[in-house]
Backbone bond lengths (Angstrom), bond angles and torsions (degrees), N, CA, C in turn:
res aa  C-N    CA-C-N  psi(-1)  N-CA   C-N-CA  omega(-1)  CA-C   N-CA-C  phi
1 X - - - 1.458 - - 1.520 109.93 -
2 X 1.267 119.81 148.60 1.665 120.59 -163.45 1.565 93.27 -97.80
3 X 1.333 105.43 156.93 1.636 109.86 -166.39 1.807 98.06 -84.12
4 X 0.980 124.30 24.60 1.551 132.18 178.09 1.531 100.01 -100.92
5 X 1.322 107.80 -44.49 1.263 118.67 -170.32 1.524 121.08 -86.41
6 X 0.975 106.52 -14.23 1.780 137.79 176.70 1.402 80.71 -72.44
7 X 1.388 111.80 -90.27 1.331 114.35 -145.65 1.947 115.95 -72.52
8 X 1.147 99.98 -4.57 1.574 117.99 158.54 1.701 103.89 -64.24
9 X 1.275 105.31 -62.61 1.479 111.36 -167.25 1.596 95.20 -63.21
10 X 1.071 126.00 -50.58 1.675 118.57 176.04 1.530 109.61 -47.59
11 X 1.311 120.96 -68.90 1.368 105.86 -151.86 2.095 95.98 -77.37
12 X 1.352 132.21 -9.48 1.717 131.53 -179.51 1.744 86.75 -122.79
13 X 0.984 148.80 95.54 1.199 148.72 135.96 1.325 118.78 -23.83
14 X 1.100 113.16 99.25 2.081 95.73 -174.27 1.913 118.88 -69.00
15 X 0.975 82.28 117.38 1.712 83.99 172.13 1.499 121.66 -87.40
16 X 1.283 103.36 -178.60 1.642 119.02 168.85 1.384 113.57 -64.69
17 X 0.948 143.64 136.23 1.725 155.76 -156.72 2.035 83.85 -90.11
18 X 1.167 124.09 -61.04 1.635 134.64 176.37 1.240 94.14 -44.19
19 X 1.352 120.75 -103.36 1.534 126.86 -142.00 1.250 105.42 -98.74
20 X 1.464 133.35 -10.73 1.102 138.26 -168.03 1.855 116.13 45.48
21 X 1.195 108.76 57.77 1.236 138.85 144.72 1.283 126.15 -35.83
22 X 1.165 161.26 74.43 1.762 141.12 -179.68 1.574 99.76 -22.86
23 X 1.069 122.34 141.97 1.417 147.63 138.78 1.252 148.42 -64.69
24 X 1.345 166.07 137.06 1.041 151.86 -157.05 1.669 101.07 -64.05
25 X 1.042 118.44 176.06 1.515 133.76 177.23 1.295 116.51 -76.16
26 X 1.077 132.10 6.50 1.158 150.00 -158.32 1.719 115.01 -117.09
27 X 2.136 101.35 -46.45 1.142 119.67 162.53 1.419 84.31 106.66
28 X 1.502 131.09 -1.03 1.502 108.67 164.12 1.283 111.81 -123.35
29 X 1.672 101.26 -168.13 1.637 111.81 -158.31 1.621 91.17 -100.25
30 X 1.801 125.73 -178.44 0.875 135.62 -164.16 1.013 132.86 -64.18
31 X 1.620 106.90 -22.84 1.503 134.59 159.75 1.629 85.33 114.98
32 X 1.129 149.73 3.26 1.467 121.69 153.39 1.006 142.75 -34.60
33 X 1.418 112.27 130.37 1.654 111.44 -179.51 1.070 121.79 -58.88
34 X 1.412 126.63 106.99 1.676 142.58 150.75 1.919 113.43 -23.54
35 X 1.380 94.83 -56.29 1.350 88.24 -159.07 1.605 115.62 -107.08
36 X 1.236 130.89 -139.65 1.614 110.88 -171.98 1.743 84.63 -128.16
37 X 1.318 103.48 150.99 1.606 83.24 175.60 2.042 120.43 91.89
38 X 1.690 96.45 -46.99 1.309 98.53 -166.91 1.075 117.70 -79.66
39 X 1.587 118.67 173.20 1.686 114.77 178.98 1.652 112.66 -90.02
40 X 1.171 133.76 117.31 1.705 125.86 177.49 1.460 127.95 -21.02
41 X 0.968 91.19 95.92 1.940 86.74 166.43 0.898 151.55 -89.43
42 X 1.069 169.31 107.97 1.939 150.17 -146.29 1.328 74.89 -85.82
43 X 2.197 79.64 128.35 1.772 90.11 163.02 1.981 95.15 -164.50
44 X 1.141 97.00 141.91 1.656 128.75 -166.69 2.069 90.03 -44.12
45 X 0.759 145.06 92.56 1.136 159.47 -147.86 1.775 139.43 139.87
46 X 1.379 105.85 98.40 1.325 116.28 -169.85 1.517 113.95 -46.47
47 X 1.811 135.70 139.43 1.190 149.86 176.93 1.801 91.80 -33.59
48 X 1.275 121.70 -84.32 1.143 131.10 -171.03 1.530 122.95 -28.37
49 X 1.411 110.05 -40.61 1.658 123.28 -171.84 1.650 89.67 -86.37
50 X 1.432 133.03 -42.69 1.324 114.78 173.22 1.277 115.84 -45.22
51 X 1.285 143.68 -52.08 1.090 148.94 -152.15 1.355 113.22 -100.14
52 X 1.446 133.02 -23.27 1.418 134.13 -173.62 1.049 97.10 -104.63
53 X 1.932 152.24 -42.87 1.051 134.22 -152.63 1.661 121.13 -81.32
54 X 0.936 128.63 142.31 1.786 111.46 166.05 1.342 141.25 -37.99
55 X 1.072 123.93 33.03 1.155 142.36 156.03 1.795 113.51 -23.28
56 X 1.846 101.33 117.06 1.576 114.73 -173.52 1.661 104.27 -86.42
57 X 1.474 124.22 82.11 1.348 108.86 -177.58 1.271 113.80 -82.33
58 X 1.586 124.63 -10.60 1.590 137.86 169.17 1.595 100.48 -148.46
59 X 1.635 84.21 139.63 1.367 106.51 -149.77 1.550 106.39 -129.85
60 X 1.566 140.37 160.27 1.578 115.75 161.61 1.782 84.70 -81.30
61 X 1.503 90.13 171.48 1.703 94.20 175.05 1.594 116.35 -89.62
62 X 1.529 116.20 -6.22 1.373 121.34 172.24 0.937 114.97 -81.88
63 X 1.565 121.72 -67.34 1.747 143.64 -169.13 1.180 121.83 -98.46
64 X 1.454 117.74 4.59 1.640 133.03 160.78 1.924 85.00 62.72
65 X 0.922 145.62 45.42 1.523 138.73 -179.30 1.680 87.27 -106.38
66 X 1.558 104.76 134.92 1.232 119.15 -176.17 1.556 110.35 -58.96
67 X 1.404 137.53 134.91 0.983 148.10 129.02 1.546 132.38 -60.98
68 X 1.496 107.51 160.08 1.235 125.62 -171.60 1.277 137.05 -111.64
69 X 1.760 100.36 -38.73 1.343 113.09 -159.24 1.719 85.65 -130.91
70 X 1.697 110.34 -157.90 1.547 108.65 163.68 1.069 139.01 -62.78
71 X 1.402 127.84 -18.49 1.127 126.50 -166.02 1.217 133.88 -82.95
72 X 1.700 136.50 154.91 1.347 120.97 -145.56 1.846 101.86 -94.33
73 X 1.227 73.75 -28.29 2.325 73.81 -174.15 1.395 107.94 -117.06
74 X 1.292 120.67 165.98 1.107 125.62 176.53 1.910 129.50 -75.35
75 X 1.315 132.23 170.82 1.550 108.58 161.95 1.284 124.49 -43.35
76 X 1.491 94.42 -56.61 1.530 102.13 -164.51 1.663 109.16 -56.93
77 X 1.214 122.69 -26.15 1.548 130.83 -156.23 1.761 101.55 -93.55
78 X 1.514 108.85 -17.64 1.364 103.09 -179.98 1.228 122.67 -70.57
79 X 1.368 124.57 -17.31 1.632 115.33 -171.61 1.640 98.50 -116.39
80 X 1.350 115.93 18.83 1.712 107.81 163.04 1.453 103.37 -118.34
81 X 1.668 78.24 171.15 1.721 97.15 -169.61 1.858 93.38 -110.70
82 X 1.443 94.04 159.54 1.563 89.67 -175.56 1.870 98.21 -140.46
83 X 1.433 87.63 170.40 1.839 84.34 174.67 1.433 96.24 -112.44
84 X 1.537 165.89 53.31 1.367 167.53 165.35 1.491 78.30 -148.52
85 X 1.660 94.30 157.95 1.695 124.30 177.85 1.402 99.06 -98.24
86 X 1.294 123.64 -47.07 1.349 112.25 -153.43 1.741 100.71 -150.07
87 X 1.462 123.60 166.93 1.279 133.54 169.26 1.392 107.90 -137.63
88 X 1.640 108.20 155.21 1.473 124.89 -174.35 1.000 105.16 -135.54
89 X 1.634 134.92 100.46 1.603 126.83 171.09 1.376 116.81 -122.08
90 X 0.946 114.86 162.47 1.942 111.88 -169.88 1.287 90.67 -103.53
91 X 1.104 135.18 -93.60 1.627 124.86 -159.57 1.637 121.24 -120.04
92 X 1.043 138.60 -163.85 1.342 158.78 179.48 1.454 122.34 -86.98
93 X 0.952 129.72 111.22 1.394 146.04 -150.91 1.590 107.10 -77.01
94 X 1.466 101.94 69.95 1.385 112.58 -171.01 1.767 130.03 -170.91
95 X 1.332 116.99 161.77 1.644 101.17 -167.98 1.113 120.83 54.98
96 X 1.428 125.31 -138.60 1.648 136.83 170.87 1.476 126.79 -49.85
97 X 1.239 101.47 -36.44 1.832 129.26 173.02 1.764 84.03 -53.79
98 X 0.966 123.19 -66.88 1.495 125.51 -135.90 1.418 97.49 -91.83
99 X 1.388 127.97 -37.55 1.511 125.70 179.22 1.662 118.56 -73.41
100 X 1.691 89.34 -20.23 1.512 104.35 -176.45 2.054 103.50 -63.73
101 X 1.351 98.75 -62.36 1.452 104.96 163.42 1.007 159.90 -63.23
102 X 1.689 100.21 -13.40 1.429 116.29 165.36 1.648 109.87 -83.65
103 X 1.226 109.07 -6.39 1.659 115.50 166.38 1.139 114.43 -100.05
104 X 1.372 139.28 -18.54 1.335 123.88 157.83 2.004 108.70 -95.47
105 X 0.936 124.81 -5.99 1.595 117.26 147.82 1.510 154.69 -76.16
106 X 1.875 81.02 -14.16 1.840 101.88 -174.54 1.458 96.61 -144.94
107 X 1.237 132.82 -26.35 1.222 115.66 -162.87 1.684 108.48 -93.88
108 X 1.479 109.55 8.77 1.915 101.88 -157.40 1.468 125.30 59.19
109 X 1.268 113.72 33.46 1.547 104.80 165.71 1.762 104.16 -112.68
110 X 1.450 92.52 65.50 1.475 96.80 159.60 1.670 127.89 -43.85
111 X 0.914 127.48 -39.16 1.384 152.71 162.41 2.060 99.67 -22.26
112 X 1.007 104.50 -42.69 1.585 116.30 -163.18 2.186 86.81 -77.00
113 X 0.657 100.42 -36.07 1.975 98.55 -179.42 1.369 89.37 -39.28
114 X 1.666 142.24 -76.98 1.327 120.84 -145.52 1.307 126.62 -67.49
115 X 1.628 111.86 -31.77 1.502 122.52 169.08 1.566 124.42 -44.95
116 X 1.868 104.90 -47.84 1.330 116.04 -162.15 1.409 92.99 -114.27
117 X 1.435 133.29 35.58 1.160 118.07 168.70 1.808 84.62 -132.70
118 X 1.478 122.65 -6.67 1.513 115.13 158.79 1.922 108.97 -82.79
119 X 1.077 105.09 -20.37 1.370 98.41 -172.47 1.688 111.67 -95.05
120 X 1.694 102.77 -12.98 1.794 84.16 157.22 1.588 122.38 -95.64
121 X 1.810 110.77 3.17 1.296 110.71 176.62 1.395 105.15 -62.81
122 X 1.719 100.74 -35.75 1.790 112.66 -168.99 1.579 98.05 -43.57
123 X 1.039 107.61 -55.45 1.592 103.03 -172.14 1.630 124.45 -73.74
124 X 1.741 101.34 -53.01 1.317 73.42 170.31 1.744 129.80 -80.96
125 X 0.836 138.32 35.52 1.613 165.80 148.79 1.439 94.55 -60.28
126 X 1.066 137.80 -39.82 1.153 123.94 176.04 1.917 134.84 -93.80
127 X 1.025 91.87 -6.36 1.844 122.06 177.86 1.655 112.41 -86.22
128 X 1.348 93.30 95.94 1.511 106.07 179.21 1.793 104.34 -45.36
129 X 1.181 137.32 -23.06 1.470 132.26 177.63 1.502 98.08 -69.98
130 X 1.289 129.42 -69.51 1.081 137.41 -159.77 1.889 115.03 -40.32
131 X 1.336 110.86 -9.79 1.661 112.41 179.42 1.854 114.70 -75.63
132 X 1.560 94.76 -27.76 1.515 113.01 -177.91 1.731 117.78 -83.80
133 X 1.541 111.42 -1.37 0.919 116.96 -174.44 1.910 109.09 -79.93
134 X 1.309 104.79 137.48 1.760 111.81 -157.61 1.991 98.27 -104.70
135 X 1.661 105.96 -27.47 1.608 98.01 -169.31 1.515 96.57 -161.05
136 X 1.923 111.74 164.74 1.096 91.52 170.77 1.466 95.97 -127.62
137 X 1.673 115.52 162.24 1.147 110.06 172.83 2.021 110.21 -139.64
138 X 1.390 91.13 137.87 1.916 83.22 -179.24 1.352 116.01 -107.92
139 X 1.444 100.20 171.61 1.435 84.87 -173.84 1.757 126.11 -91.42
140 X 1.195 84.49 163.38 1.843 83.02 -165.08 1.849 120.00 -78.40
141 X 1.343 117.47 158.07 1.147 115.07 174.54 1.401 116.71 -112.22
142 X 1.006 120.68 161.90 1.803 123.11 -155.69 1.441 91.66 -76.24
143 X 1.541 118.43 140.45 1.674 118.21 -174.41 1.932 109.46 -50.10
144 X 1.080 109.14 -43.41 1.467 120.94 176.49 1.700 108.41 -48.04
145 X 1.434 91.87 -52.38 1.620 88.82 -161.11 1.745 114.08 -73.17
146 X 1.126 100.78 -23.22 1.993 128.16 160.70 1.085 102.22 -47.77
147 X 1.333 123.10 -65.15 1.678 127.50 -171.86 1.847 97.83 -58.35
148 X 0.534 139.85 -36.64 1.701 148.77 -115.02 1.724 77.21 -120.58
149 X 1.796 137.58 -59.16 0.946 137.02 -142.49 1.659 89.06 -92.54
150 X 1.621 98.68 -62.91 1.154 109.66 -146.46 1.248 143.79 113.89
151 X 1.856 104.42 -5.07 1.235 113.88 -175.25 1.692 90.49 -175.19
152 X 1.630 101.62 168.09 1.375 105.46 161.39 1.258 122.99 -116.51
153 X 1.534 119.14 98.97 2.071 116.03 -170.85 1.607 109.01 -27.34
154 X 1.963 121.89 -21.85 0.923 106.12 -146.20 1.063 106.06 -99.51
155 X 1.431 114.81 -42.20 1.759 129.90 145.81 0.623 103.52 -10.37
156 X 1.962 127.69 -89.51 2.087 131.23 -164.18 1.101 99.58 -38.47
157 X 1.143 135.07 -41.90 1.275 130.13 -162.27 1.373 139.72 -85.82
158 X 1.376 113.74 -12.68 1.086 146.13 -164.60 1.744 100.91 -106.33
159 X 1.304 88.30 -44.02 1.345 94.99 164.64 1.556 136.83 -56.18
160 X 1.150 91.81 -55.21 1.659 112.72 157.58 1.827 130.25 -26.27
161 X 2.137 74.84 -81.07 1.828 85.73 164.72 1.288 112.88 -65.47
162 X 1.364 145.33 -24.18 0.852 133.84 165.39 2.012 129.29 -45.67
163 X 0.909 76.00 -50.94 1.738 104.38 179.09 1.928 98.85 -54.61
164 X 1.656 114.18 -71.88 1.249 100.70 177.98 1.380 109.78 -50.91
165 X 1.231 121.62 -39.92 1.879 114.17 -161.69 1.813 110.57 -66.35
166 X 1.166 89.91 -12.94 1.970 95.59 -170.55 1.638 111.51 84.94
167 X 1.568 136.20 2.22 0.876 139.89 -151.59 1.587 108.42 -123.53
168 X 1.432 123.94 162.18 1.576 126.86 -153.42 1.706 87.81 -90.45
169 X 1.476 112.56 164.77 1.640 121.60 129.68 1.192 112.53 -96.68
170 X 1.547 112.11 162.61 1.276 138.94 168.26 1.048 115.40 -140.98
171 X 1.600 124.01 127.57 1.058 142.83 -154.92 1.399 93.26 -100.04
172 X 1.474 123.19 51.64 1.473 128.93 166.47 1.524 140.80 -21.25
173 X 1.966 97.23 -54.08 1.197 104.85 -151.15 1.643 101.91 -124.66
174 X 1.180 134.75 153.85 1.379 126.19 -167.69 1.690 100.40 -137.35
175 X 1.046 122.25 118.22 1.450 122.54 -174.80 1.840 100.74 -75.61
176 X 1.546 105.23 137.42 1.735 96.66 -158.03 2.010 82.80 -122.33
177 X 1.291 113.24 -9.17 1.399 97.80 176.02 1.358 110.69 -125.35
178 X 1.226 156.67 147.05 1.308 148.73 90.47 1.123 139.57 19.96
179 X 1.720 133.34 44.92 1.257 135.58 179.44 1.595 122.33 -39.83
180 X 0.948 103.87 150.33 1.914 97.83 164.13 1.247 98.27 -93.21
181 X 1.238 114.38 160.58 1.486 123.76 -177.17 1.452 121.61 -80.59
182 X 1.854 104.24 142.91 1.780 97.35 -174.44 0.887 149.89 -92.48
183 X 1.959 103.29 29.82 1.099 133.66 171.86 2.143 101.51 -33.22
184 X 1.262 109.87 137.65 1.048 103.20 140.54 1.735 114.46 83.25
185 X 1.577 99.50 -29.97 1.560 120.45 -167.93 1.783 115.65 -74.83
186 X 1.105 159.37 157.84 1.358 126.53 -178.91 1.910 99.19 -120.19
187 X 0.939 122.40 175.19 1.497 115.46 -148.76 1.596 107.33 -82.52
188 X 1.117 141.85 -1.97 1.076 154.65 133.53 1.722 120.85 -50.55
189 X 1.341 99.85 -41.95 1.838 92.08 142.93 1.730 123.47 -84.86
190 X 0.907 109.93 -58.13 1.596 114.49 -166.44 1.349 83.96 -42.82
191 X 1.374 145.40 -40.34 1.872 143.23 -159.83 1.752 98.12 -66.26
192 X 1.547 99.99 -12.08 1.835 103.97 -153.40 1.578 108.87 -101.98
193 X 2.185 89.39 -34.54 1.071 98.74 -169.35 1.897 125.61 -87.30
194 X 1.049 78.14 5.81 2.174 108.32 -174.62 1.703 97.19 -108.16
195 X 0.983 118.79 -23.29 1.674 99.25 -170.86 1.293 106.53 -65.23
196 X 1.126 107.88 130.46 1.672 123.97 148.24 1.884 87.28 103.15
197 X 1.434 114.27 6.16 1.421 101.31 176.57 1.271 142.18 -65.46
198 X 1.321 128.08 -23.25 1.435 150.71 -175.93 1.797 101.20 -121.98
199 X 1.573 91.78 161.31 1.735 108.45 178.05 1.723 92.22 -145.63
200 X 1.291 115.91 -177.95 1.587 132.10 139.06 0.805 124.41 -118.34
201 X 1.341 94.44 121.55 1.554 128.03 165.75 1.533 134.14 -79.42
202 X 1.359 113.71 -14.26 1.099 149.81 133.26 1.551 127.28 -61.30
203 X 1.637 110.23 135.61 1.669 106.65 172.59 2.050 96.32 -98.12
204 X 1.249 109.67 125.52 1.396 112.97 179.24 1.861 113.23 -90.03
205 X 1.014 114.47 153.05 1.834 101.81 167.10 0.740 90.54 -57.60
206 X 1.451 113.23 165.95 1.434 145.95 163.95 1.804 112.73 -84.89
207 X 1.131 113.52 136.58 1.402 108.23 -178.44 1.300 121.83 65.74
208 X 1.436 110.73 22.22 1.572 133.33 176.58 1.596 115.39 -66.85
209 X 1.437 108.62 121.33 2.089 96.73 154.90 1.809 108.64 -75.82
210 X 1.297 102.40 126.71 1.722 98.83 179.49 1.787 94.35 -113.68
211 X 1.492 109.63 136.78 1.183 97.41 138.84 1.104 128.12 -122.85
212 X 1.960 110.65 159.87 1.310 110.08 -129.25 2.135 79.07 -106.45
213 X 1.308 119.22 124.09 1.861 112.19 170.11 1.179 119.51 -90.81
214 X 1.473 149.28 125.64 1.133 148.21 123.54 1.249 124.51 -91.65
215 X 1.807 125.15 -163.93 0.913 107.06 -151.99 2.086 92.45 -124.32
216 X 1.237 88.62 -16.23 1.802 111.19 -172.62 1.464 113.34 -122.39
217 X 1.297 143.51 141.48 1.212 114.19 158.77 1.358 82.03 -118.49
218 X 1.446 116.60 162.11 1.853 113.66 -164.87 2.142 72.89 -136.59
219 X 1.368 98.39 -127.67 1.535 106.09 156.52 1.625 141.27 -11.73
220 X 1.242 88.01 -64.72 1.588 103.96 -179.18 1.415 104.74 126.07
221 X 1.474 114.77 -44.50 1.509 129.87 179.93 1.360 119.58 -25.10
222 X 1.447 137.20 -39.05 1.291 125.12 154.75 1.015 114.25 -74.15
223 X 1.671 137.06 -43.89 1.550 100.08 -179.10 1.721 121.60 -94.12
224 X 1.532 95.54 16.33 1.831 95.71 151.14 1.580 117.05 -78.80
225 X 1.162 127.51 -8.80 1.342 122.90 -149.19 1.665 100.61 -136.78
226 X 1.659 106.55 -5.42 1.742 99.13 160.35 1.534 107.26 -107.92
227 X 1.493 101.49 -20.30 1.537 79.63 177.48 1.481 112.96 -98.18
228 X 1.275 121.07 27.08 1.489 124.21 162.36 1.645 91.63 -77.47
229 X 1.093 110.44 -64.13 1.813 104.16 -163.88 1.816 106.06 -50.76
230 X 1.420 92.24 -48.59 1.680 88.77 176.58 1.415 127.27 -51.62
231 X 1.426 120.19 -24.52 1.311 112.24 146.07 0.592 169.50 -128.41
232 X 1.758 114.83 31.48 1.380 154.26 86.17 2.044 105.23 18.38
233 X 0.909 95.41 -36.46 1.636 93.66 -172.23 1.368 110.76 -128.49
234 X 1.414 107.44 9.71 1.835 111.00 152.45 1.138 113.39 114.19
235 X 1.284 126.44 10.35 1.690 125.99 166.45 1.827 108.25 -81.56
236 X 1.199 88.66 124.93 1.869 97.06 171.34 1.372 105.87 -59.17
237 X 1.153 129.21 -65.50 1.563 151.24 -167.00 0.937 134.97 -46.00
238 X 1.453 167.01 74.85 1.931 110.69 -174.40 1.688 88.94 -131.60
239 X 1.526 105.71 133.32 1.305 107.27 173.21 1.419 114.49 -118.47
240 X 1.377 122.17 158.55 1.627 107.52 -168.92 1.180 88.72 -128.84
241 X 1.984 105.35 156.26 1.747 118.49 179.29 1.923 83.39 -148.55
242 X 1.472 82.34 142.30 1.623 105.90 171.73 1.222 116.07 -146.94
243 X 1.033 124.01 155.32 1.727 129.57 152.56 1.224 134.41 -18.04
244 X 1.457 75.01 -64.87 1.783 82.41 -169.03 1.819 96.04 -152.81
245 X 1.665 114.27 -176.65 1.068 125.42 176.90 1.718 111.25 -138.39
């Protein structure tokens, strides 16, 4: 560690992104394994929050809905067709998970992107798809609602995982309408209420693996409906990673 970074970590102690815990001196956690199966990693996350939070260690591969047994998708996910191959989500959209993110989405603590954009590399680091992946791209926020934030959660973030993976973003996709929100809506709307929402604005390779970043997957409905356009404009691929579900 460079003595810049030492003495950074001295005078801001890095904490837990969850409970905000102090951290080792180092700025990581004990190196326990996160996932089932996986090899230990040092990662910016206190012992305690590994083990208490909702953590998705089996997942369907569409709707990130926790699994049980072997199988890769869920009921509900078996008799639809989708435009993404696969999904990557860390936990359950709830408790600490959920307060953690509603402060780096609304509150301006951008700061929280590098922690939780190393802790979904943790996972996907482990997904034999994820080696073939060529770029990443997140999803976009309506120009208004940008002005309004100030940033896009999905961008920092993308950025982030990007950074562990060794791999670029591309600011692909440009949201061209204004949805109302899908509070409330059931997925047969939200499918209604996203159409025609995004374009590229970006030229992508052709025959590209993209993965697609947000920050939630709720439905699926946005990342059914960006990675239709994405390959619409020539990506073979599109895989999605989120937060939470």
């Amino acid at each position: 560690m460079s003595l810049f970074k030492s003495l950074l970590n001295f005078l801001y102690p890095p904490r837990c992104p969850f409970c905000d815990r102090v951290l080792a001196s180092d700025g990581l956690g004990d190196g326990v394994a996160m996932w089932k199966d996986g090899n230990p990693m040092e990662l910016p996350i206190c012992d305690r929050c590994v083990q208490e939070l909702p953590w998705l260690k089996r997942s369907c591969i569409y709707c990130g809905h926790s699994l049980q047994g072997e199988e890769i998708k869920c009921l509900r996910c078996s008799g639809s067709s989708f435009s993404f191959e696969e999904c990557c989500v860390l936990g359950r959209y709830e408790g600490k998970i959920r307060e953690t993110l509603l402060r780096f989405k609304y509150r301006g603590q951008k700061s929280l992107a590098e922690p939780l954009g190393k802790l979904l590399y943790s996972k996907l680091a482990l997904l034999s798809w994820a080696s073939s992946i060529d770029f990443l791209v997140p999803v976009p926020l309506y120009p208004e609602r940008f002005k309004l934030r100030g940033y896009n959660q999905a961008s920092l973030l993308a950025g982030a995982v990007g950074k562990e993976l060794g791999l670029p973003v591309i600011e692909a996709l440009g949201r061209v309408r204004d949805t109302k929100s899908q509070t409330g809506l059931n997925k047969k709307q939200r499918a209604e209420n996203l159409r025609g929402a995004f374009k590229c604005i970006e030229q992508i390779k052709k025959e590209s693996h993209v993965l697609l970043i947000d920050d939630v997957l709720t439905s699926g409905s946005t990342a059914q409906e960006a990675s239709l356009v994405l390959k619409k404009e020539g990506a073979s691929r599109v895989s999605v990673a989120a937060l939470a579900r």
